[in-house]
N, CA, C, O and CB atoms as a CASP TS submission, in Angstrom:
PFRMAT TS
TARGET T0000
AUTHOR 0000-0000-0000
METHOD Language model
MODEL 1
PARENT N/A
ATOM      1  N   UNK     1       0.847  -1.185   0.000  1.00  0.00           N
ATOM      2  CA  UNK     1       0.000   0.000   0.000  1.00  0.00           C
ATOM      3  C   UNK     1       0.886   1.240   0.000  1.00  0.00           C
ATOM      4  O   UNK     1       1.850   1.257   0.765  1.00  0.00           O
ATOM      5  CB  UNK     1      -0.960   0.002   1.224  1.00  0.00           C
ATOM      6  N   UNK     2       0.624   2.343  -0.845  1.00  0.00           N
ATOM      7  CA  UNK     2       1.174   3.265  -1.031  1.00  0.00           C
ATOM      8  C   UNK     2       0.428   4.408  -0.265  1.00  0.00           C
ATOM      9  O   UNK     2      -0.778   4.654  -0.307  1.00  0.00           O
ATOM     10  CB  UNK     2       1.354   3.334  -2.317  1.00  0.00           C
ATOM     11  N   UNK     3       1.562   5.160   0.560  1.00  0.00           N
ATOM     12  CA  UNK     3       0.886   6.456   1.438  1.00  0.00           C
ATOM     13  C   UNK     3       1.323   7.411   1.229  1.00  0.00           C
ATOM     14  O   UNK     3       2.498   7.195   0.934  1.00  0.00           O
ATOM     15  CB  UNK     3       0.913   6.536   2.755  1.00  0.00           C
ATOM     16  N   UNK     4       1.146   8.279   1.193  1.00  0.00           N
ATOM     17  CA  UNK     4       1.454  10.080   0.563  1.00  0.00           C
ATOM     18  C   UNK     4       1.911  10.961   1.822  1.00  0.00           C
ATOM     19  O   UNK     4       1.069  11.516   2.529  1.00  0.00           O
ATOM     20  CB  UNK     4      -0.264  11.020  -0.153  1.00  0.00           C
ATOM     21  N   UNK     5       2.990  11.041   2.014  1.00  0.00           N
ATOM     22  CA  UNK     5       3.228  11.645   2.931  1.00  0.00           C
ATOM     23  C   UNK     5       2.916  13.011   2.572  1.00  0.00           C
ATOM     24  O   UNK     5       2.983  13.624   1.506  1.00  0.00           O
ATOM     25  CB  UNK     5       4.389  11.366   3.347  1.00  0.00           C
ATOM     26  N   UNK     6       2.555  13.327   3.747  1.00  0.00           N
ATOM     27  CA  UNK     6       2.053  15.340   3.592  1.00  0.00           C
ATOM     28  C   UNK     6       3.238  15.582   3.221  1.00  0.00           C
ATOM     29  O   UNK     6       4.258  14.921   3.421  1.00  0.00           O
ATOM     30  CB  UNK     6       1.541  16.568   5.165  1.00  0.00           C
ATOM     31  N   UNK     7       3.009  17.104   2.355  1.00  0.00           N
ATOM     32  CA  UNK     7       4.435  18.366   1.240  1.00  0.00           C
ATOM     33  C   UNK     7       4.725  18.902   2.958  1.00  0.00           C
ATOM     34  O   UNK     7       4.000  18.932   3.952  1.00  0.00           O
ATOM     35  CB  UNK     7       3.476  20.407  -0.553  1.00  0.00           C
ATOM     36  N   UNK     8       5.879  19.211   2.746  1.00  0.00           N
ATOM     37  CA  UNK     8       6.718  19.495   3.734  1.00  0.00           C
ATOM     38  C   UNK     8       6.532  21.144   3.338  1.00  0.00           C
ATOM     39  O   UNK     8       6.738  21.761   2.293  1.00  0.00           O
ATOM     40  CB  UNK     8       8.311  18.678   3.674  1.00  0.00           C
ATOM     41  N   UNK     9       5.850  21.712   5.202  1.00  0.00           N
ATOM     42  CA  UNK     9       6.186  23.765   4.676  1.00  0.00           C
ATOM     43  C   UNK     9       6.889  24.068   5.557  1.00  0.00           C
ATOM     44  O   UNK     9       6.872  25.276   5.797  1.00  0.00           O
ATOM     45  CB  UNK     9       4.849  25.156   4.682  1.00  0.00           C
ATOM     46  N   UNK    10       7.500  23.497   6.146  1.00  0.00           N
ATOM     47  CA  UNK    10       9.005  24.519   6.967  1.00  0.00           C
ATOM     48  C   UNK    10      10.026  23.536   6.705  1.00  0.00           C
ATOM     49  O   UNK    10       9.720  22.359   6.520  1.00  0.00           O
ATOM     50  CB  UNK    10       8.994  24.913   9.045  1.00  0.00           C
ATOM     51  N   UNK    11      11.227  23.943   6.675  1.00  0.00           N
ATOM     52  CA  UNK    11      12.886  23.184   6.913  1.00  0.00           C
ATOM     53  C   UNK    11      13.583  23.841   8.363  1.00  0.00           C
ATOM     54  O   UNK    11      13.216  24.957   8.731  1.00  0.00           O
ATOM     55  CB  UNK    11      14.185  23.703   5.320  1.00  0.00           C
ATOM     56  N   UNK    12      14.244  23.343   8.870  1.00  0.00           N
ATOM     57  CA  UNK    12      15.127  23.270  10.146  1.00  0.00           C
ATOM     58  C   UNK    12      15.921  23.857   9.139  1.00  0.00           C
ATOM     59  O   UNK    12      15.817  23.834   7.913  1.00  0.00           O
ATOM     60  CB  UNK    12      15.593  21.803  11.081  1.00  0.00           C
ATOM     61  N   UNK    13      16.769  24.410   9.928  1.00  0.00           N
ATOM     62  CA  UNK    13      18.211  24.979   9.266  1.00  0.00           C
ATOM     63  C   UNK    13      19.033  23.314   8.732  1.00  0.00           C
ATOM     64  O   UNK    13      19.589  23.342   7.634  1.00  0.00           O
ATOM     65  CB  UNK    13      19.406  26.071  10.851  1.00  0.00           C
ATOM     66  N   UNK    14      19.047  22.690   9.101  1.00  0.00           N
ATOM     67  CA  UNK    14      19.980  21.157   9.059  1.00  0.00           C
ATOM     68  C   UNK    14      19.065  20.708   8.104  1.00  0.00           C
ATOM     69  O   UNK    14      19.594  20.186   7.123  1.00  0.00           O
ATOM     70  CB  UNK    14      20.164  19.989  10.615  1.00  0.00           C
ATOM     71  N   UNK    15      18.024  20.751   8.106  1.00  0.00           N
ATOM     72  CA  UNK    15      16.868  20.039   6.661  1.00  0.00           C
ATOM     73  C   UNK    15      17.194  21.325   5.854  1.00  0.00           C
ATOM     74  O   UNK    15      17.772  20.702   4.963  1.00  0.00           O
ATOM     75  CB  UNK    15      14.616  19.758   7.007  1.00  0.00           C
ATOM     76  N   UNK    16      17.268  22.299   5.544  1.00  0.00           N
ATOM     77  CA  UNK    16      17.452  23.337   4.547  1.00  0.00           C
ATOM     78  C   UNK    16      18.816  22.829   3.751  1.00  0.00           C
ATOM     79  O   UNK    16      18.822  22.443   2.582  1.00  0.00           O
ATOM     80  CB  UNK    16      17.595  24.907   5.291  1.00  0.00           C
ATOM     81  N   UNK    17      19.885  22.904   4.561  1.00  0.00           N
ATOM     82  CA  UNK    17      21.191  22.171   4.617  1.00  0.00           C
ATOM     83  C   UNK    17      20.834  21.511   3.350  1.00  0.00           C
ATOM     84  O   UNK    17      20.804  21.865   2.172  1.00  0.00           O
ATOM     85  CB  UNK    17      21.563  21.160   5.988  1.00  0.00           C
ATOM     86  N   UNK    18      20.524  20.219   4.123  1.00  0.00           N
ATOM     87  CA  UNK    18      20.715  19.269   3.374  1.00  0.00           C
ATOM     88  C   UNK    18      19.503  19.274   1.738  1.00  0.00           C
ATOM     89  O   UNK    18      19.579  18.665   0.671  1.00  0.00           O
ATOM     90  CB  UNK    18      20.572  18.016   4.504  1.00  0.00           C
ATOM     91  N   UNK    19      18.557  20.210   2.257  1.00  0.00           N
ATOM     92  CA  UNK    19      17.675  19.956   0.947  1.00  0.00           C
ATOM     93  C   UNK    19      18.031  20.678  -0.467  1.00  0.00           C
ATOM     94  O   UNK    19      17.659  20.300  -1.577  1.00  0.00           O
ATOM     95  CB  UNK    19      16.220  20.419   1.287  1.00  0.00           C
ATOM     96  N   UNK    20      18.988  22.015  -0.106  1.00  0.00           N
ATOM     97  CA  UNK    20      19.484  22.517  -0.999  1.00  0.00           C
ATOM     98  C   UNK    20      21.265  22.188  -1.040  1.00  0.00           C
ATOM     99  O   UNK    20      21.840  22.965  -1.802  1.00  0.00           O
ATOM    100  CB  UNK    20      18.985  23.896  -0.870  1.00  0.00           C
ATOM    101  N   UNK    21      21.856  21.542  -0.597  1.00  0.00           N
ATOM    102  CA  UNK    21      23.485  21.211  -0.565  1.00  0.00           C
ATOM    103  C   UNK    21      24.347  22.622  -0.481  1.00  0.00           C
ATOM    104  O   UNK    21      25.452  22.749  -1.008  1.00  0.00           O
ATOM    105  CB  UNK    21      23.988  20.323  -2.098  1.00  0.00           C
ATOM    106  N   UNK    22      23.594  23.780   0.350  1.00  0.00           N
ATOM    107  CA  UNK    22      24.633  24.901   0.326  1.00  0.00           C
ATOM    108  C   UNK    22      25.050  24.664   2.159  1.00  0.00           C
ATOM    109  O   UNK    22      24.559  23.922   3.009  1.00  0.00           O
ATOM    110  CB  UNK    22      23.804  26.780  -0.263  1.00  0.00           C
ATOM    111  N   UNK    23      26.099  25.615   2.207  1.00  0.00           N
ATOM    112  CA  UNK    23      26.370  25.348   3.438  1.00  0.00           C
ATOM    113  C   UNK    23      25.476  26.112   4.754  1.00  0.00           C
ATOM    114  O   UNK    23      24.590  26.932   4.509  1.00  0.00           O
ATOM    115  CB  UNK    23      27.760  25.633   3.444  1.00  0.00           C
ATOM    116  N   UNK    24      25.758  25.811   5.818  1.00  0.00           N
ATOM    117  CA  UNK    24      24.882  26.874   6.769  1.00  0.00           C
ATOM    118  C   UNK    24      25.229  28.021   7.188  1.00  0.00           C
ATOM    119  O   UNK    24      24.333  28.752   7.608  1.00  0.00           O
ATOM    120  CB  UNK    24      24.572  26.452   7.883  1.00  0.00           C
ATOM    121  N   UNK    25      26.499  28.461   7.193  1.00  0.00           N
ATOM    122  CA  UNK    25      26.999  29.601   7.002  1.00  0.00           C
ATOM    123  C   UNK    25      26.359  30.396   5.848  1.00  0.00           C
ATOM    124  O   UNK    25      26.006  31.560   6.038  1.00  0.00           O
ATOM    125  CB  UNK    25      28.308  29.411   6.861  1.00  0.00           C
ATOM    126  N   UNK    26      26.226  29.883   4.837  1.00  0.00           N
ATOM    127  CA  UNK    26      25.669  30.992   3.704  1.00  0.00           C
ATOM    128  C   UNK    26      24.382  31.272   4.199  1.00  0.00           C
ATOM    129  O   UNK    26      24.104  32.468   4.279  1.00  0.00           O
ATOM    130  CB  UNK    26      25.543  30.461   2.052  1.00  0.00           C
ATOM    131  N   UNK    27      23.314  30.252   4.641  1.00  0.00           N
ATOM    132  CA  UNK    27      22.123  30.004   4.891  1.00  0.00           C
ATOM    133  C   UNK    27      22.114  31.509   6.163  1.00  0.00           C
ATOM    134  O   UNK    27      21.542  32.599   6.114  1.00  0.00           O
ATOM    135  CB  UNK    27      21.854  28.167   5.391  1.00  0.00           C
ATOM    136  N   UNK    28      22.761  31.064   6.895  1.00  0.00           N
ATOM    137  CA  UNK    28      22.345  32.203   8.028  1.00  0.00           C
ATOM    138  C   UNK    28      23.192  33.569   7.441  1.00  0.00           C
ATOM    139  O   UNK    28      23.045  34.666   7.981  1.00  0.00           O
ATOM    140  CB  UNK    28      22.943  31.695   9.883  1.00  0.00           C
ATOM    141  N   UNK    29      23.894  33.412   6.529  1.00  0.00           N
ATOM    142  CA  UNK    29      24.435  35.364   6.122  1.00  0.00           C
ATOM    143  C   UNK    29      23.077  35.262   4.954  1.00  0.00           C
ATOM    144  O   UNK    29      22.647  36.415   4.991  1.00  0.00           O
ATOM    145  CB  UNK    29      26.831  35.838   5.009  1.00  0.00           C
ATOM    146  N   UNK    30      22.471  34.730   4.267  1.00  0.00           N
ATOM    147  CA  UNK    30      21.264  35.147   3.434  1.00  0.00           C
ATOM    148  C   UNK    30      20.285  35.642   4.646  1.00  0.00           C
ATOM    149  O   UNK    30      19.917  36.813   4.749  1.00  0.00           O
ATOM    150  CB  UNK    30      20.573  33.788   2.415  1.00  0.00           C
ATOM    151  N   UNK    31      19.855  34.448   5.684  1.00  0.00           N
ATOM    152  CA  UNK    31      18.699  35.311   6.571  1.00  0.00           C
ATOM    153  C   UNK    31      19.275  36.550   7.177  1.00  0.00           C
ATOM    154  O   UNK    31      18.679  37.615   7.015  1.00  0.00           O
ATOM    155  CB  UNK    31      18.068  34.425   7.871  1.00  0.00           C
ATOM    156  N   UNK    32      20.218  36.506   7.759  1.00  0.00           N
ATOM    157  CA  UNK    32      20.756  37.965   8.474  1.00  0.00           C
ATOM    158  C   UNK    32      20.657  39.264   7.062  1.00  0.00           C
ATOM    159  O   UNK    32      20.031  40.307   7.251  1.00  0.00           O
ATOM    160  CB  UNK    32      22.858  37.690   9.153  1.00  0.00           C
ATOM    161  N   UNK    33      21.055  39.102   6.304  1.00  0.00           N
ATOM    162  CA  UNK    33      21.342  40.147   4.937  1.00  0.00           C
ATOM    163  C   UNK    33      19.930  40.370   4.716  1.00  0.00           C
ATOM    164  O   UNK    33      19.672  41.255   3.900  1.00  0.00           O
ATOM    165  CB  UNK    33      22.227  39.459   3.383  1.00  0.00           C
ATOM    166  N   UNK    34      18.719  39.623   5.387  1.00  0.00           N
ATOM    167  CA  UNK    34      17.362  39.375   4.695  1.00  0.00           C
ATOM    168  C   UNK    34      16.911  39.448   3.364  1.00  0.00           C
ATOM    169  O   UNK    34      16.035  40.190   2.918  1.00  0.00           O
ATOM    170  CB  UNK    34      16.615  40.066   5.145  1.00  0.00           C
ATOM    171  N   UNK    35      17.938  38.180   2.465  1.00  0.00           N
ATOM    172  CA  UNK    35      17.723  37.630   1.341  1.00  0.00           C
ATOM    173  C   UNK    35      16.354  36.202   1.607  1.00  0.00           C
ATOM    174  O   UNK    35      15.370  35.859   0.953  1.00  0.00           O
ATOM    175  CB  UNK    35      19.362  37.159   0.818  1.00  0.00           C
ATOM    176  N   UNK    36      16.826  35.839   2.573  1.00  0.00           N
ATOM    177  CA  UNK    36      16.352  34.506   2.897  1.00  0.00           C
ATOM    178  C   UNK    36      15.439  34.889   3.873  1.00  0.00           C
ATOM    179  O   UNK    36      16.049  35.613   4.661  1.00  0.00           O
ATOM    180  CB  UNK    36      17.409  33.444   3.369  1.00  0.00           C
ATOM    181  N   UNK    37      13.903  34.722   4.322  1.00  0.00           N
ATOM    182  CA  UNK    37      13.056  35.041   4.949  1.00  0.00           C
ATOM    183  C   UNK    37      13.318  33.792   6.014  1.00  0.00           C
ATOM    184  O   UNK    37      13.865  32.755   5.640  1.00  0.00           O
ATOM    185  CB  UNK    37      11.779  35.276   4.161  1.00  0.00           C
ATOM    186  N   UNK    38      12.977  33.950   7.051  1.00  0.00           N
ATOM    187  CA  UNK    38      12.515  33.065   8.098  1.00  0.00           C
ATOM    188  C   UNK    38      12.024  33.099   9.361  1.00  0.00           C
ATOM    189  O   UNK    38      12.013  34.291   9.668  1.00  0.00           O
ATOM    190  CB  UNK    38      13.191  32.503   8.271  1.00  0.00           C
ATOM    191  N   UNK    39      11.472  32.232  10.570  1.00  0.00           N
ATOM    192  CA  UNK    39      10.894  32.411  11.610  1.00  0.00           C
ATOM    193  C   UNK    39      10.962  31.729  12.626  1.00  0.00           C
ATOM    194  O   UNK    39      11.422  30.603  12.439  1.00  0.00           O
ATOM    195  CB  UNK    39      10.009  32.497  11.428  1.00  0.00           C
ATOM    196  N   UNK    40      10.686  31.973  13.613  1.00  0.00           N
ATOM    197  CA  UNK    40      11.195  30.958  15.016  1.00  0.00           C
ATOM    198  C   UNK    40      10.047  30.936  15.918  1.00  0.00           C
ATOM    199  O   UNK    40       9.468  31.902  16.416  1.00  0.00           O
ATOM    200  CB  UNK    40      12.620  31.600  16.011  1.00  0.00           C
ATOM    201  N   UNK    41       9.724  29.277  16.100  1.00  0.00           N
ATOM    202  CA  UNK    41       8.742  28.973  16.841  1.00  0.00           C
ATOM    203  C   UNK    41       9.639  27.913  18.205  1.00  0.00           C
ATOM    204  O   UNK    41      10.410  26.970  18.027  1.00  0.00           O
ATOM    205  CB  UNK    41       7.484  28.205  15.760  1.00  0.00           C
ATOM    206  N   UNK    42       9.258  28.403  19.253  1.00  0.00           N
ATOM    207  CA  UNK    42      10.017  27.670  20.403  1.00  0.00           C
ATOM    208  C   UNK    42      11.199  27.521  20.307  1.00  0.00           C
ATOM    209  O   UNK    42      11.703  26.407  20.453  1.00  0.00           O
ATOM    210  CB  UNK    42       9.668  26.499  20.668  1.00  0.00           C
ATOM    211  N   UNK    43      12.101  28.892  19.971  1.00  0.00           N
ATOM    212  CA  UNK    43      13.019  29.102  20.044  1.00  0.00           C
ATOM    213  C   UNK    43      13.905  28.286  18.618  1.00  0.00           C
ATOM    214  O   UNK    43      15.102  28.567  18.566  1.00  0.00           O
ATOM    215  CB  UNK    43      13.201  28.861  21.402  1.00  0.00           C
ATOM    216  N   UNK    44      13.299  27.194  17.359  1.00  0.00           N
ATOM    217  CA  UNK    44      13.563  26.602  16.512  1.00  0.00           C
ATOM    218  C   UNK    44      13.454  27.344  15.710  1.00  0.00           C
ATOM    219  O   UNK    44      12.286  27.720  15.614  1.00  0.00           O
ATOM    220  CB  UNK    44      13.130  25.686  16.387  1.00  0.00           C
ATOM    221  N   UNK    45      14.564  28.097  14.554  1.00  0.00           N
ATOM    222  CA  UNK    45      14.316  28.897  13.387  1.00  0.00           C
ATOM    223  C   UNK    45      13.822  28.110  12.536  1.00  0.00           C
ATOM    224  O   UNK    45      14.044  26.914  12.724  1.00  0.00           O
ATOM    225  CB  UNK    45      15.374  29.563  12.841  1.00  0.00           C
ATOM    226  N   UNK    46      13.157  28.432  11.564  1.00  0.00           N
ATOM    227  CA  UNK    46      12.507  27.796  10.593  1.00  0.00           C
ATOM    228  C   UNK    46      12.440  28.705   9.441  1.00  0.00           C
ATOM    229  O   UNK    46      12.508  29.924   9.599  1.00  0.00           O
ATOM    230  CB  UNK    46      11.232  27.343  11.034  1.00  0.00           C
ATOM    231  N   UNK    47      12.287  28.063   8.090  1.00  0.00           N
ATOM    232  CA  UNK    47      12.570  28.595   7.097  1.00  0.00           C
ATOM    233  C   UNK    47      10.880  28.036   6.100  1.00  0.00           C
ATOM    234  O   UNK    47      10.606  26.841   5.987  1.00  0.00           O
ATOM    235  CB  UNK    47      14.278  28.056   6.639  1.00  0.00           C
ATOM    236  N   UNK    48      10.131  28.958   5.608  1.00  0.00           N
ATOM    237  CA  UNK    48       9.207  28.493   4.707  1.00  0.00           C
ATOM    238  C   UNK    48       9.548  27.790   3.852  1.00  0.00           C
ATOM    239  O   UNK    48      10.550  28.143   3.230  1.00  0.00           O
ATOM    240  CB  UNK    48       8.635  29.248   4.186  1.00  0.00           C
ATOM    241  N   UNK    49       8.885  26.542   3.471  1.00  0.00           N
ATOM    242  CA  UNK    49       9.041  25.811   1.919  1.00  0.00           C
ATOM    243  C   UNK    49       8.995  27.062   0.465  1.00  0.00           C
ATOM    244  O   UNK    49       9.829  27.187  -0.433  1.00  0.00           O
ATOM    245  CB  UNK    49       7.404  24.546   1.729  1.00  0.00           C
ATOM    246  N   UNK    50       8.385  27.432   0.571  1.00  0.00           N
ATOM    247  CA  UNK    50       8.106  28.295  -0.365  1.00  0.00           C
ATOM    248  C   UNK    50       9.302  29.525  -0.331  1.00  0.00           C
ATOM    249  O   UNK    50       9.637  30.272  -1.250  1.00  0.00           O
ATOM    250  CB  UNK    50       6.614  28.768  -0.113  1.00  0.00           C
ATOM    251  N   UNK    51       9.784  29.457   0.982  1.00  0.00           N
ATOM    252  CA  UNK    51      10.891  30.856   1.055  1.00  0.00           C
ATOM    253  C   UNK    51      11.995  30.129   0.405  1.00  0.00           C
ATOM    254  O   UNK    51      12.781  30.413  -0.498  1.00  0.00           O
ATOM    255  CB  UNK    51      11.423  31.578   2.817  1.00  0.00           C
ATOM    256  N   UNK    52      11.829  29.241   1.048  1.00  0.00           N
ATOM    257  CA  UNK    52      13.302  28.359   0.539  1.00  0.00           C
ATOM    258  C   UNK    52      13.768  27.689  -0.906  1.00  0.00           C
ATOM    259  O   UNK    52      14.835  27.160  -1.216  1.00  0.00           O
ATOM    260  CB  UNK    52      13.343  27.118   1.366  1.00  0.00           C
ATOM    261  N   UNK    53      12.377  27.949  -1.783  1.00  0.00           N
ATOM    262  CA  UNK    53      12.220  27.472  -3.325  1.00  0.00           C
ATOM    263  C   UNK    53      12.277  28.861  -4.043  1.00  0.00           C
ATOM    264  O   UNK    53      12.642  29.051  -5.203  1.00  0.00           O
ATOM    265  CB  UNK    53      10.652  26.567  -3.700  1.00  0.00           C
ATOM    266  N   UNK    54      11.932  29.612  -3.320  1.00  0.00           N
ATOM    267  CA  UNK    54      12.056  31.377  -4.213  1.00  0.00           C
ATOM    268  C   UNK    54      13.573  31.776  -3.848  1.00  0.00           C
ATOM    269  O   UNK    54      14.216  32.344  -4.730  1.00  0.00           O
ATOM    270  CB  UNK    54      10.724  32.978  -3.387  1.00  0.00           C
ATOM    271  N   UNK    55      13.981  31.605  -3.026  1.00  0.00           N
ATOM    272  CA  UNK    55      15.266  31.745  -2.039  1.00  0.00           C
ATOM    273  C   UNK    55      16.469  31.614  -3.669  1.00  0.00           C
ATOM    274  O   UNK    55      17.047  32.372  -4.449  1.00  0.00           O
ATOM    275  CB  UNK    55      15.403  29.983  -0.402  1.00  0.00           C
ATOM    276  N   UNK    56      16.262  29.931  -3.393  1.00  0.00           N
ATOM    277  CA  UNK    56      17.147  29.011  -3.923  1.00  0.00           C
ATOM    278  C   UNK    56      16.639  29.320  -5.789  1.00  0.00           C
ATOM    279  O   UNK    56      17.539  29.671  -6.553  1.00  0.00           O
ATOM    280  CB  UNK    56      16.828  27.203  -3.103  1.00  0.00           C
ATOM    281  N   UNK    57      15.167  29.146  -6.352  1.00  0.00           N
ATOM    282  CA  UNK    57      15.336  29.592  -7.362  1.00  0.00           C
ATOM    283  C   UNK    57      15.348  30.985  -8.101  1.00  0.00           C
ATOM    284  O   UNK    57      14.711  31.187  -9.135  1.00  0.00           O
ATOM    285  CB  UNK    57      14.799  29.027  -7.671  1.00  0.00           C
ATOM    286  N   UNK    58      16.294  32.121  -7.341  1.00  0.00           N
ATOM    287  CA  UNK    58      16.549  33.420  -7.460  1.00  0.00           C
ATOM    288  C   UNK    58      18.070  33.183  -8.183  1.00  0.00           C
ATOM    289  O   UNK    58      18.459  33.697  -9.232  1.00  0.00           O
ATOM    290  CB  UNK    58      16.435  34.284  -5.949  1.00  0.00           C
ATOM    291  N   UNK    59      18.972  32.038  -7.103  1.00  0.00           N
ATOM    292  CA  UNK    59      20.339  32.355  -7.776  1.00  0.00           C
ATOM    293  C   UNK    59      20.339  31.161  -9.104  1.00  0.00           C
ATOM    294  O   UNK    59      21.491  30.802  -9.349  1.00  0.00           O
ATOM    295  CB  UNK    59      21.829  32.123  -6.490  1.00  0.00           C
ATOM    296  N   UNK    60      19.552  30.659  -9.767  1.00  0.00           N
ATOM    297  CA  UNK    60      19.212  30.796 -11.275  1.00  0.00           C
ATOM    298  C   UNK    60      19.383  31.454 -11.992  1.00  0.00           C
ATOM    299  O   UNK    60      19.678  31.126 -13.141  1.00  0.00           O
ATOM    300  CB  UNK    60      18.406  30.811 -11.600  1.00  0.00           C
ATOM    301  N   UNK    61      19.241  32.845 -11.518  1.00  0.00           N
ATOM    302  CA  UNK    61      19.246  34.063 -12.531  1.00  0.00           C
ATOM    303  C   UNK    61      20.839  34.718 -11.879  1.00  0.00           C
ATOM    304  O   UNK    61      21.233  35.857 -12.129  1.00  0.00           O
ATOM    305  CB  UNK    61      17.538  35.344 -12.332  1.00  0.00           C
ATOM    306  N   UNK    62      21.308  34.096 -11.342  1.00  0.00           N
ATOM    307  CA  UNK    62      22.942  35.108 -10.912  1.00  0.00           C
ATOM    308  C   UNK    62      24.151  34.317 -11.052  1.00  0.00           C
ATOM    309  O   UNK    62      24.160  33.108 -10.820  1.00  0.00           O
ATOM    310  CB  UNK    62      23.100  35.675  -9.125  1.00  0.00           C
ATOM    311  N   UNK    63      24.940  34.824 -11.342  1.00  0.00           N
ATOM    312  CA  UNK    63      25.825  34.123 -11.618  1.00  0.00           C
ATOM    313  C   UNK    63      27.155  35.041 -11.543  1.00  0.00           C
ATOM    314  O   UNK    63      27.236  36.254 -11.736  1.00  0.00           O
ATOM    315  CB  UNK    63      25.492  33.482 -12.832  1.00  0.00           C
ATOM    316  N   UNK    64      28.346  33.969 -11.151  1.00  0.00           N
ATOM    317  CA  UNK    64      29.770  34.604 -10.272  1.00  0.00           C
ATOM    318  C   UNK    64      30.082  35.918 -11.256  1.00  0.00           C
ATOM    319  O   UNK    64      29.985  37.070 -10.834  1.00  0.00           O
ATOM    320  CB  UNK    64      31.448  33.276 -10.216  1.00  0.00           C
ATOM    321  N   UNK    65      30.412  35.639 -12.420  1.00  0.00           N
ATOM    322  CA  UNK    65      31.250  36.944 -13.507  1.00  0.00           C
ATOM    323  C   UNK    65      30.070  37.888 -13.470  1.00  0.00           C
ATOM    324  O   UNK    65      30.481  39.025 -13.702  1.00  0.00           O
ATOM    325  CB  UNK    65      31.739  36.446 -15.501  1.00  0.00           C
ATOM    326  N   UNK    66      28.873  37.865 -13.286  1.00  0.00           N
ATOM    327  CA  UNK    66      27.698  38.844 -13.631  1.00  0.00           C
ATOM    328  C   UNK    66      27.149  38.526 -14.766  1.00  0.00           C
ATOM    329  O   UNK    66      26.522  39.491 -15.201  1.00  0.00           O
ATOM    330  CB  UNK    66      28.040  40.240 -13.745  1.00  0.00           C
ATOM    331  N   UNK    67      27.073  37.222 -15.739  1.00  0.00           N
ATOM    332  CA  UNK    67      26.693  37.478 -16.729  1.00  0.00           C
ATOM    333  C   UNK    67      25.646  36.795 -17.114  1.00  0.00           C
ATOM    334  O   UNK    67      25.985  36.006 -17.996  1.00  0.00           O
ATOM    335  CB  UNK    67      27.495  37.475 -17.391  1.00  0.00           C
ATOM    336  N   UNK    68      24.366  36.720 -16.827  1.00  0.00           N
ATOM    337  CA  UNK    68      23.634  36.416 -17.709  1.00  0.00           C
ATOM    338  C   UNK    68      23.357  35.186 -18.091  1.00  0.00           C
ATOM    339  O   UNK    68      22.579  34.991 -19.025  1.00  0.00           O
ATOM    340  CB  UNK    68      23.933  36.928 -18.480  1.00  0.00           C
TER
END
């Protein structure tokens, strides 16, 4: 039997980690710079699914030399 696990809407900083392969240092200079949106419930930062897919598909469009 096949079960559907519920879409995942927050990441842990350590699930962000690992869901996009950047490091956590970048992760926390994007939220501090407030590139990267996020929020803290019981003292656990948390990052929106949706922040973290607009986040991540922004540097699509950037690139190291500037070009296009």
């Amino acid at each position: 039997m096949h079960t559907n696990k519920p879409e995942r809407l927050s990441y842990g900083i350590r699930q962000a980690v690992e869901a996009t392969s950047v490091g956590r240092s970048l992760l926390y200079e994007e939220i501090k710079a407030g590139k990267l949106k996020s929020f803290t419930i019981g003292g656990r930062r948390l990052i929106a699914a949706e922040d973290l897919t607009t986040w991540l598909e922004s540097y699509k469009h950037r690139t190291s030399d500037g070009v296009s």
